[in-house]
MARMARDO-376071 format. One record per residue (C-alpha): residue in three letters; x, z, y. Coordinates in pm, whole numbers, padded with zeros to 5 digits, always signed. Each point is the difference from the previous one (the first is absolute). Layout:
# residues N
ALAXZY/...
# end
This chain:
# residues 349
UNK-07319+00419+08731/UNK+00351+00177-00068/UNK+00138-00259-00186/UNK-00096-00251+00290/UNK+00156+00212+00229/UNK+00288+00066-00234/UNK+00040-00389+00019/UNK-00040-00071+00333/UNK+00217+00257+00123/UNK+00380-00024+00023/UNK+00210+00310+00138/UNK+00262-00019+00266/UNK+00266-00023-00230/UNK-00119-00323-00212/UNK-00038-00151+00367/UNK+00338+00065+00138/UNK+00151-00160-00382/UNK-00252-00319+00089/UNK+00165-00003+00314/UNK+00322+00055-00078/UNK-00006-00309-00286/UNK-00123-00276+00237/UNK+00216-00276+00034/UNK+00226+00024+00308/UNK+00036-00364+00181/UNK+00252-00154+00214/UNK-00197-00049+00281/UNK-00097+00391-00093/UNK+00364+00102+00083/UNK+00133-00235+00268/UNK+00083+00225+00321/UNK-00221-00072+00309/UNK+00197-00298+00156/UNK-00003-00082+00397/UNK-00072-00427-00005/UNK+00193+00013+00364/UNK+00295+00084-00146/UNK-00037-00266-00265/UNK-00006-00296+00280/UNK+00126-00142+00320/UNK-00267-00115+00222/UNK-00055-00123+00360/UNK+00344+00032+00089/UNK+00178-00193+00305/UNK+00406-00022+00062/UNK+00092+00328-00194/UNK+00229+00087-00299/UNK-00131+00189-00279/UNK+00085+00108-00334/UNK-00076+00191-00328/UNK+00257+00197-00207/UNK+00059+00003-00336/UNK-00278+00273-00144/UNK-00217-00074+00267/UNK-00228-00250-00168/UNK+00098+00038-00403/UNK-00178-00290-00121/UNK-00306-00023+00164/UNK-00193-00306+00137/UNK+00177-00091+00329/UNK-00182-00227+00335/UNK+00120-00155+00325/UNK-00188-00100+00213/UNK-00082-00195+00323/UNK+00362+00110+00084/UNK+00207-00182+00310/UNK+00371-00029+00088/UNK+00087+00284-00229/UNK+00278+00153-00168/UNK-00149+00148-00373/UNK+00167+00141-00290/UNK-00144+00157-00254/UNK+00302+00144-00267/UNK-00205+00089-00305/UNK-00175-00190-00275/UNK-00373-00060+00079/UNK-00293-00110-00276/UNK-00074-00282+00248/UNK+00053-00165+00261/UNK-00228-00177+00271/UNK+00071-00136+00320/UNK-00256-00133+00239/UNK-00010-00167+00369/UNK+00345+00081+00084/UNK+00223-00233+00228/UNK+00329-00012+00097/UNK+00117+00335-00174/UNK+00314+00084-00289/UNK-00093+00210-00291/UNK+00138+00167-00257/UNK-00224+00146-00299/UNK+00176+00192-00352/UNK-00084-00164-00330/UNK-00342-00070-00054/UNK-00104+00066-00381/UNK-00300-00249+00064/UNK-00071-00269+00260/UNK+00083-00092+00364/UNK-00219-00178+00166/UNK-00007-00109+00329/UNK-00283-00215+00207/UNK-00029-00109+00379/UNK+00325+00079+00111/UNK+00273-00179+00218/UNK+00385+00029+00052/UNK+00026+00281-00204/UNK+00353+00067-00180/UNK-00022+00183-00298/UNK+00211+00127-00300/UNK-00154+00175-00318/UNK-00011+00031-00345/UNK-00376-00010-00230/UNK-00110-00122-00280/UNK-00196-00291+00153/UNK+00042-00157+00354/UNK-00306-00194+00141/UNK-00087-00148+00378/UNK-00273-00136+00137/UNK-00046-00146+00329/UNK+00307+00095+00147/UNK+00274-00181+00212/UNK+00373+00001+00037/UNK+00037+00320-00264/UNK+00402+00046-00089/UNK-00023+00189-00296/UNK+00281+00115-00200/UNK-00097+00099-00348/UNK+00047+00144-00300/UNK-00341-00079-00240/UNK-00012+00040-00425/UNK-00303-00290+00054/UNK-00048-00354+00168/UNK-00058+00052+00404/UNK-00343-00198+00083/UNK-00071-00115+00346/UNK-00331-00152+00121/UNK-00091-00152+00332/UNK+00325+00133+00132/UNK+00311-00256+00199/UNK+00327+00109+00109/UNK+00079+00221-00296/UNK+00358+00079-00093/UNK+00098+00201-00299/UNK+00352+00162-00094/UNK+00139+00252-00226/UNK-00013+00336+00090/UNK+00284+00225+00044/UNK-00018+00349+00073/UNK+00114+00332-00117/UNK-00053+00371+00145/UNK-00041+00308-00187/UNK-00270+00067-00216/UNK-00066-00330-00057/UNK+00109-00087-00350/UNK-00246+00269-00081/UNK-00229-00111+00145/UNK+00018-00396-00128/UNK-00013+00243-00370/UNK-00304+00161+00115/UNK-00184-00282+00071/UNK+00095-00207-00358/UNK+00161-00308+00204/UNK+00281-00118-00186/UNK+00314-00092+00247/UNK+00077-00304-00159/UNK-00315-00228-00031/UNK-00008-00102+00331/UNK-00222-00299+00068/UNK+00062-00039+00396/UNK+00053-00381+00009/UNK-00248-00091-00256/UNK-00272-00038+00240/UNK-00331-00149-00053/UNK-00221-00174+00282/UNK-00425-00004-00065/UNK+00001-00193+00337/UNK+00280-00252-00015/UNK-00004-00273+00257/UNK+00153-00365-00132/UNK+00275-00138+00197/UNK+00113+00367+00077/UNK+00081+00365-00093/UNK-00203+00384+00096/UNK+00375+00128-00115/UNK+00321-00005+00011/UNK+00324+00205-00134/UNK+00185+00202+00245/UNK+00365-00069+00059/UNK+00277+00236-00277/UNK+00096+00176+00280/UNK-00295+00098+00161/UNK-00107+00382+00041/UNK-00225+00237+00052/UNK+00204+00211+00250/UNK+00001-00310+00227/UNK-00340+00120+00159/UNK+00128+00339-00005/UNK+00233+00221+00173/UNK+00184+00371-00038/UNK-00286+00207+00243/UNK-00289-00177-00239/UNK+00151+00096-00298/UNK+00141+00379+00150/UNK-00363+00004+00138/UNK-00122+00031-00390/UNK+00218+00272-00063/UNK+00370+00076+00008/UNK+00022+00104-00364/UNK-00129-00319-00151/UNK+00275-00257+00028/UNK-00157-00361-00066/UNK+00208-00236-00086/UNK-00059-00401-00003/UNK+00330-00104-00155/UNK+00046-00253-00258/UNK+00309+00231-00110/UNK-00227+00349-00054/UNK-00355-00173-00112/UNK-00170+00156-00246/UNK-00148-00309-00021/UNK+00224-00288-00146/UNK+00014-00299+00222/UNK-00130-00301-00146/UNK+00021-00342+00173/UNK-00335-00177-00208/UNK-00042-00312-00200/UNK-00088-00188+00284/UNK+00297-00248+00173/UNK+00296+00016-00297/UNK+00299-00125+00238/UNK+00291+00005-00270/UNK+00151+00318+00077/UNK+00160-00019-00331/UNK-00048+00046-00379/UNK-00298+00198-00129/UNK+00008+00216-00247/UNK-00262+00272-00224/UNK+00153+00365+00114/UNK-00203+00260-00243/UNK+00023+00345-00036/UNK-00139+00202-00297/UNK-00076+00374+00142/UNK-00092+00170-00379/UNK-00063+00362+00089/UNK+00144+00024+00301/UNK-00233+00066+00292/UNK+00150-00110+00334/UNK+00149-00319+00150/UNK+00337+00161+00102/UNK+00194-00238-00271/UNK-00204-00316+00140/UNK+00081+00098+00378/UNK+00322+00036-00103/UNK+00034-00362-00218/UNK-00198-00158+00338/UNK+00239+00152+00215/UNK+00278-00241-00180/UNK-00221-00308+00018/UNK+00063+00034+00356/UNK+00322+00089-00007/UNK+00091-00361-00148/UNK-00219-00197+00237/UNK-00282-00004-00246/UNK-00387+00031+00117/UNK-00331+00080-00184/UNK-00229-00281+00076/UNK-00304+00177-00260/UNK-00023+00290-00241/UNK-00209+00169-00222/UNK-00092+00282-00230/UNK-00192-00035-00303/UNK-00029+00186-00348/UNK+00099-00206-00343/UNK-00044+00034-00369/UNK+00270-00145-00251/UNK-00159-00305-00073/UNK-00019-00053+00416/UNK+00382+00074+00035/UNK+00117-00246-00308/UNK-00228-00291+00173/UNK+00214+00094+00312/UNK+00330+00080-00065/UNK+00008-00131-00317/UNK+00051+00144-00385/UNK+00369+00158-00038/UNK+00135+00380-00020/UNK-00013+00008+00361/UNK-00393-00043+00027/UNK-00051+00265-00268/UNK+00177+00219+00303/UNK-00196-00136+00231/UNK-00310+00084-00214/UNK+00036+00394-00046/UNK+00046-00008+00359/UNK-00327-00240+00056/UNK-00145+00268-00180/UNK+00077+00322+00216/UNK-00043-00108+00298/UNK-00050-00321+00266/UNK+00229-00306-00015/UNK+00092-00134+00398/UNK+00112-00345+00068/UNK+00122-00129+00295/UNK+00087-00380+00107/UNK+00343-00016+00107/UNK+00191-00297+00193/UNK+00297-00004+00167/UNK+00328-00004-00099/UNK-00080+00127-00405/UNK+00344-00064-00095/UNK+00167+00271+00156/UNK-00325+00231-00028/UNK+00027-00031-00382/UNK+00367+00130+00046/UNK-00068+00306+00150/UNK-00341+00104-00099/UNK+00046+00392-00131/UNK-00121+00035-00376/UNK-00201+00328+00097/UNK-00038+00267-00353/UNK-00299+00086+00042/UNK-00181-00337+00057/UNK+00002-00356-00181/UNK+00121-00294+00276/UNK-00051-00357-00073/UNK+00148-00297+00161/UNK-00110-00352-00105/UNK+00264-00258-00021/UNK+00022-00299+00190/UNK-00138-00175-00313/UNK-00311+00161-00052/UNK-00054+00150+00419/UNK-00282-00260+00046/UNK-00179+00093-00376/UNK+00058+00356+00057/UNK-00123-00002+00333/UNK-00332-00198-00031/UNK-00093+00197-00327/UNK+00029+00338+00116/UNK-00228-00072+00319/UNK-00213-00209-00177/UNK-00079+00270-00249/UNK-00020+00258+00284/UNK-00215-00214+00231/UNK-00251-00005-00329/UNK-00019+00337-00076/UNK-00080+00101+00398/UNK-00293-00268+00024/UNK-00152+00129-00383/
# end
């Protein structure tokens, strides 16, 4: 009987070390969370907003919403929006999906992962998506690129593992098409967001959070699509070979002279390569052994260029600390159509 007892028994102390060795969970050690303030719902003719901090990545809903004003200015997990009509909105970066169903004359900028619609009408969106926008049973739909900026936000993009530059916004694929007739259309170069907007919406937000939707301050870069070439000029591959370095502050900086000599971007995109991926490219010579150790270190960004190439290939900086490639007006169509080829594979693999 004692050494049953002796086995069955088990003092304080072994209990508290049982206890004390369980594994901990997240769900174990998320904070109590309040859903109200992770929505906006029934709301009629109002302005309201989030701050940055104020939502930190969670899941994000809007719903049944009508002539409103609604910002939210921090990233979210995702995004839904439901039954809404006649409202603009403006949602942080989205490190999943946005998805919105049933809704009407809605005029909305954001940046996700993956944009979807379903049964909606008349939605202006202007976007900034790493994947191919879907819409499905939905007319009236207008897409272009997103440009925005206000504090906090390039961490925010970080935080939620979006990368700036593969932005998909024109390449948009119907479920529903109709023959004889298009759900979608591309809105106008100049359009923008702050059209629907005015100072006493944005003020209303908060005075310490200055949004800007300017072509000139995007964090965004402003893409004009595939769609509707109209012979602006040559084209030419524009890449950029980051190595170790960790921001964009040398690609803002070579963008802000493609604009400077009435250049545009009509696509870009950033990919990772190997050696044998940046010889098939750019081709075997000293140069692409460069271009290699780079590869290697960090992401390779390349970026459609037309306009007047000529004088842009005059004045493009030679930055130190990053490689910068050019293609020539001999090999701009090649260069071009094999570095997006190869990235459009990799993205759909």
């Amino acid at each position: 009987m004692g050494n049953l007892l002796g086995f069955c028994y088990k003092s304080e102390t072994v209990l508290q070390k049982e206890e004390d060795t369980k594994p901990v969970f997240s769900w174990d050690k998320r904070e109590d969370l309040d859903p109200a303030d992770y929505c906006f719902e029934d709301l009629d003719g109002v302005t309201r907003g989030k701050l940055p901090g104020q939502i930190n990545g969670q899941q994000f809903s809007i719903e049944n919403c009508k002539d409103c004003i609604l910002f939210v200015l921090d990233n979210v997990a995702s995004l839904t929006i439901d039954d809404c009509t006649n409202c603009v909105i403006f949602i942080g970066p989205s490190k999943g999906s946005v998805f919105i169903r049933d809704c009407t004359d809605v005029k909305l900028a954001v940046s996700c992962q993956q944009f979807r619609t379903r049964d909606c009408k008349r939605i202006d969106t202007y976007l900034h998506t790493n994947t191919q926008p879907i819409i499905e049973s939905s007319v009236g739909m207008k897409f272009a690129c997103l440009q925005i900026n206000y504090p906090h936000l390039a961490d925010q993009v970080k935080s939620s593992g979006l990368s700036l530059f593969n932005n998909e916004w024109s390449n948009i694929y119907d479920f529903t098409p109709v023959e004889h007739n298009s759900n979608f259309s591309l809105l106008p170069e100049t359009a923008k967001f702050d059209t629907y907007l005015n100072e006493e919406h944005i003020s209303s937000v908060s005075n310490s959070n200055k949004v800007a939707f300017s072509s000139h301050n995007s964090l965004f870069p402003l893409t004009v699509g595939t769609h509707n070439r109209d012979g602006f000029g040559k084209s030419a591959l524009l890449s950029v070979f980051l190595g170790q370095i960790n921001d964009y502050v040398e690609v803002n900086k070579l963008l802000k002279t493609v604009q400077n000599c009435e250049c545009r971007l009509r696509r870009s995109k950033e990919t990772k390569m190997n050696t044998d991926t940046v010889i098939r490219i750019y081709g075997e010579s000293e140069r692409s052994q460069n271009f290699s150790k780079f590869a290697k270190d960090g992401p390779v960004i390349g970026f459609e260029v037309e306009g007047d190439i000529d004088t842009l290939r005059k004045t493009l900086p030679s930055p130190q600390d990053v490689l910068v490639y050019l293609s020539t007006d001999t090999t701009s169509s090649k260069d071009i159509n094999n570095f997006f080829n190869y990235v459009d594979m990799t993205m759909s693999t």
